[in-house]
Rosetta silent file (secondary structure, phi, psi, omega in degrees, C-alpha in Angstrom):
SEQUENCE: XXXXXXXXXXXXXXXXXXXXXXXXXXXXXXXXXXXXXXXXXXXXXXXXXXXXXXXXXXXXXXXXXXXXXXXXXXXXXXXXXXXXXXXXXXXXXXXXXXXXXXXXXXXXXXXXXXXXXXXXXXXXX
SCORE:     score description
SCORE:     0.000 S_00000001
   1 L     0.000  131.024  150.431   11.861    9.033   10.077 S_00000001
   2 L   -34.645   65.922 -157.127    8.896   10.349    8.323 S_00000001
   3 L   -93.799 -177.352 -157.591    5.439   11.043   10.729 S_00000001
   4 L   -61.702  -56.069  170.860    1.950   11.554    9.482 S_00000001
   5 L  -147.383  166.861 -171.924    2.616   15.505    9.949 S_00000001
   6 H   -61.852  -15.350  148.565    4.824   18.596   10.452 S_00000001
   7 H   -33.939  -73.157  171.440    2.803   18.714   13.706 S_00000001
   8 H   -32.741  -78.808 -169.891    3.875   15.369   14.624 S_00000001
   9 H   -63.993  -60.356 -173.645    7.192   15.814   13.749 S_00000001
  10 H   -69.176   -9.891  175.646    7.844   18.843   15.833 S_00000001
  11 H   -74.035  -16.080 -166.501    6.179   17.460   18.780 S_00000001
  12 H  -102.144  -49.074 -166.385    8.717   14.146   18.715 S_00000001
  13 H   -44.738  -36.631 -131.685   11.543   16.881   18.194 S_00000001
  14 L   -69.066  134.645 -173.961   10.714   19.010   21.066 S_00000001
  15 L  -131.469  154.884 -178.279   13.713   19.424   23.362 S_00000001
  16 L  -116.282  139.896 -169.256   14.111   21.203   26.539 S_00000001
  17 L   -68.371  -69.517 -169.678   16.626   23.201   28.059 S_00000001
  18 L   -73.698    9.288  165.739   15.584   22.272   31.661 S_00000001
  19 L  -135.387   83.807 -168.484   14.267   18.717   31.378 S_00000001
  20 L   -65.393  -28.316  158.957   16.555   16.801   28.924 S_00000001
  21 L   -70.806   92.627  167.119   13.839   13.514   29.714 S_00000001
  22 L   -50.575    0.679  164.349   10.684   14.420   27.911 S_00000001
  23 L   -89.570   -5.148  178.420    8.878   12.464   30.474 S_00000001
  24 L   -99.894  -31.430 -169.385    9.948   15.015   33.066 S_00000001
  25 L  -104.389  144.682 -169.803    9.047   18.024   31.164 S_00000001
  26 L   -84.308   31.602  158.155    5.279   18.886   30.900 S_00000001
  27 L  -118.132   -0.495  136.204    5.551   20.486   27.630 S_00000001
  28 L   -62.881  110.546 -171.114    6.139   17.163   25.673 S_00000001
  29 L   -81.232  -37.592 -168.701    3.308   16.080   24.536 S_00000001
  30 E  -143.401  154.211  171.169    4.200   12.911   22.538 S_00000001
  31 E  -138.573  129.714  156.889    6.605   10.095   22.054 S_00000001
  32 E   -91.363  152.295 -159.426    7.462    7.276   19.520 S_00000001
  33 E  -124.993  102.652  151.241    9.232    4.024   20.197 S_00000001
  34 L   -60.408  -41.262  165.211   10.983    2.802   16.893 S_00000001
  35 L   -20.248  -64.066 -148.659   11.186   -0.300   18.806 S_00000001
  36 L  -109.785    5.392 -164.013    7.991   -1.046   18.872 S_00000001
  37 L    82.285   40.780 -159.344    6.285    1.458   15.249 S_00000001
  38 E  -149.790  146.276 -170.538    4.376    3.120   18.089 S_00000001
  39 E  -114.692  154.511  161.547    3.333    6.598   18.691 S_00000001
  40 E  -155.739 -178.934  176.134    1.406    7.694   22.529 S_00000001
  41 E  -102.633  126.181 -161.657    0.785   10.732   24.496 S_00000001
  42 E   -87.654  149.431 -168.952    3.068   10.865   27.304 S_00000001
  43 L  -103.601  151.915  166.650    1.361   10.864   30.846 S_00000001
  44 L   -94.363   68.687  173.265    3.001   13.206   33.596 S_00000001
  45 L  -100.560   -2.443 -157.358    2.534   11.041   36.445 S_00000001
  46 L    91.022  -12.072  159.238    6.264   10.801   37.349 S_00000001
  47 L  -103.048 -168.935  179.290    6.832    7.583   35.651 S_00000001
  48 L   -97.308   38.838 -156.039    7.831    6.723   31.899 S_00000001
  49 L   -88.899  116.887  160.593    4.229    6.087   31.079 S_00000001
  50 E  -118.330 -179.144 -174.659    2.532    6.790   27.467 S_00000001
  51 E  -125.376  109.478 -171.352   -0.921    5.878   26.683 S_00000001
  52 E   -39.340  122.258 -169.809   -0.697    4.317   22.601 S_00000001
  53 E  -124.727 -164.372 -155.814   -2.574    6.185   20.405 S_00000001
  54 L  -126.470  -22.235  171.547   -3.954    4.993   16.559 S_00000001
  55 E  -119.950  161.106  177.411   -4.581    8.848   15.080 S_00000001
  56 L   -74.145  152.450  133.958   -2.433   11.540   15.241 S_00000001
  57 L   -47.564  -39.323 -137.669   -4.201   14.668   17.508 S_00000001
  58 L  -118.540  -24.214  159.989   -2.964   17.000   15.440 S_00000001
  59 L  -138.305   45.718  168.250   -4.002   16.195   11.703 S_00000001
  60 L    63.666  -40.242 -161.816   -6.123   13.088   12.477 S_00000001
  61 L   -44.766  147.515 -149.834   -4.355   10.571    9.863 S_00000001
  62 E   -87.521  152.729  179.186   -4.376    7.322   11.137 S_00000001
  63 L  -109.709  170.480 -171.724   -0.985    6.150   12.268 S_00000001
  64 L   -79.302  166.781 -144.752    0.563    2.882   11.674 S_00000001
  65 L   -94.455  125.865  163.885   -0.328   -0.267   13.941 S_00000001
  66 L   -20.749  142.587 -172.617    1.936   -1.002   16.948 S_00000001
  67 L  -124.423   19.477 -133.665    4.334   -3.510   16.169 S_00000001
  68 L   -91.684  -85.412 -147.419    4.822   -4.225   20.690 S_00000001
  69 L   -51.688  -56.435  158.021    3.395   -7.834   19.753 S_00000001
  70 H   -30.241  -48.140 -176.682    5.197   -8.752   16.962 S_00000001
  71 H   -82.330   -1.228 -178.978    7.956   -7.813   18.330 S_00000001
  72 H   -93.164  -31.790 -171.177    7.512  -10.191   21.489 S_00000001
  73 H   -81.157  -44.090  154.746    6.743  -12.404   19.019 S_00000001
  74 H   -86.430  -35.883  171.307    9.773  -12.608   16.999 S_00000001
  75 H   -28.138  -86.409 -169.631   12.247  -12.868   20.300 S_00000001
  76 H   -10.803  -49.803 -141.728   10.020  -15.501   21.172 S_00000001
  77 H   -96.892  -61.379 -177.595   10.583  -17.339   17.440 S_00000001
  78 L   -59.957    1.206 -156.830   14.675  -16.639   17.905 S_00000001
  79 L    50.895   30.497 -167.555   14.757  -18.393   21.006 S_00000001
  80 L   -83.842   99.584  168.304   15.297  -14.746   22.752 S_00000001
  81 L   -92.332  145.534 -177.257   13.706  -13.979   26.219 S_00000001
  82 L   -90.777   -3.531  176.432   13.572  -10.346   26.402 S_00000001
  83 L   -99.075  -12.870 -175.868   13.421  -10.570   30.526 S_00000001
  84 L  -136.493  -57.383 -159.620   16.604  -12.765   30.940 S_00000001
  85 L   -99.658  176.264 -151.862   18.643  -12.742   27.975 S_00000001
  86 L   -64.773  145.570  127.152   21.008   -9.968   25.891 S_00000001
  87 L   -68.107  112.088  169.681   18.556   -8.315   23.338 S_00000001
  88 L   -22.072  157.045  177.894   20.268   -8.125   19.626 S_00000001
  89 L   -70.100  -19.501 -147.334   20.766   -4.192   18.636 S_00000001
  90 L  -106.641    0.032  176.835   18.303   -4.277   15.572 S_00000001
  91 L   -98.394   -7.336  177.613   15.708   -5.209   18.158 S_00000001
  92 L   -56.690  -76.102 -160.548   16.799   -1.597   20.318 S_00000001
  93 L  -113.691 -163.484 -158.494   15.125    0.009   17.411 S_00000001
  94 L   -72.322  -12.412 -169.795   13.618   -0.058   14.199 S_00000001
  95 H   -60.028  -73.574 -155.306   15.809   -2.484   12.207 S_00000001
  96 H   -50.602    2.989 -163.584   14.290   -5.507   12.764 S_00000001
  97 H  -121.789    3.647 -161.404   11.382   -4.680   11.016 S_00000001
  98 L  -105.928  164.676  155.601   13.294   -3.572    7.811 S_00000001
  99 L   102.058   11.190 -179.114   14.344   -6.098    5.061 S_00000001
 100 E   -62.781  125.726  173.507   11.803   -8.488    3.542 S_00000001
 101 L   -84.957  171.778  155.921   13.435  -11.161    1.204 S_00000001
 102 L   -76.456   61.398  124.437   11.437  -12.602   -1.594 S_00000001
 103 L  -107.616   -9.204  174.013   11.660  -16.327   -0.019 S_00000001
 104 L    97.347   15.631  174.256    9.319  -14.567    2.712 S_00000001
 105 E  -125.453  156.660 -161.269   11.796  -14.520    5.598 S_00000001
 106 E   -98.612  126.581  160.862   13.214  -11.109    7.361 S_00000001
 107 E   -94.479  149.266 -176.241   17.091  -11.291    7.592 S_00000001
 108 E  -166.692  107.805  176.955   18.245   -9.426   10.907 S_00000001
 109 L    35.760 -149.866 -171.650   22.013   -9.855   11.376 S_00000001
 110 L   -69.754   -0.576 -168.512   22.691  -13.575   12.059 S_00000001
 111 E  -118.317  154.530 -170.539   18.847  -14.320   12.980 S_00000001
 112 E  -135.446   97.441  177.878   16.265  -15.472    9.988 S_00000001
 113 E  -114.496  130.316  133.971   12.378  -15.063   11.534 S_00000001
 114 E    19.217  129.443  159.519    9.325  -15.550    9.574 S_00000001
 115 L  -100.026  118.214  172.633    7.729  -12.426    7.879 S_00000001
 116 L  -101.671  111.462  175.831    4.136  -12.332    8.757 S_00000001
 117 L   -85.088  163.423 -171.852    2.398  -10.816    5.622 S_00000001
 118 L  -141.295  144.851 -155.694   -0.373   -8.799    5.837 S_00000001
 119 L   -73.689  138.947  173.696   -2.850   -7.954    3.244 S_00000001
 120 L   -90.532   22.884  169.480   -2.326   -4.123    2.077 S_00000001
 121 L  -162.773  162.992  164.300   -5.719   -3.313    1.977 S_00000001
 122 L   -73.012  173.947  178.880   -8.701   -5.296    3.342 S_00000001
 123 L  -117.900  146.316 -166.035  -10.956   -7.951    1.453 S_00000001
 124 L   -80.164  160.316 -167.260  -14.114   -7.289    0.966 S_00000001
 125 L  -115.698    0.000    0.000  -15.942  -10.638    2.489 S_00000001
């Protein structure tokens, strides 16, 4: 995957000899969830906490918009609870988000959900 900058990208890289869980070691700084499109700043508190962010730190560029909702939002649409039942693989990660047909629906394995388009630039009103 491709981030905003080479900043970026070595900060998602960064691996540790003595904390293989970047939430245990306090020199990881950042994390992204293909799951959800979403970059944060990882909190040390002892849990698995980040806090979502919308620019990079390190060369400002704006990053792209969590996709957390959406993705609750398509289960939802599959008949999928994500609290009781199996989640599909392409929903572990980034798949599910790949794939737009021209009839306007996202193929994902055996499931066919709605593609909600979104304008690529705003309209002026």
């Amino acid at each position: 995957m491709r981030h905003c900058c080479t900043a970026m990208t070595r900060h998602l890289a960064h691996e540790c000899q003595a904390h293989p869980d970047p939430y245990d070691c306090p020199d990881a700084l950042a994390g992204f969830s293909a799951k959800f499109a979403e970059y944060g700043l990882i909190i040390h508190d002892g849990s698995r906490a980040s806090s979502t962010i919308a620019y990079c730190p390190w060369c400002g560029a704006r990053l792209p918009a969590s996709q957390r909702d959406r993705w609750f939002d398509e289960l939802e649409r599959a008949g999928i609870d994500p609290w009781r039942d199996k989640v599909p693989p392409e929903f572990e990660d980034g798949r599910w988000m790949q794939g737009v047909s021209g009839d306007g629906w996202r193929r994902c394995g055996r499931l066919a959900v709605e593609w909600e388009r979104l304008p690529s630039r705003p309209t002026s009103a």
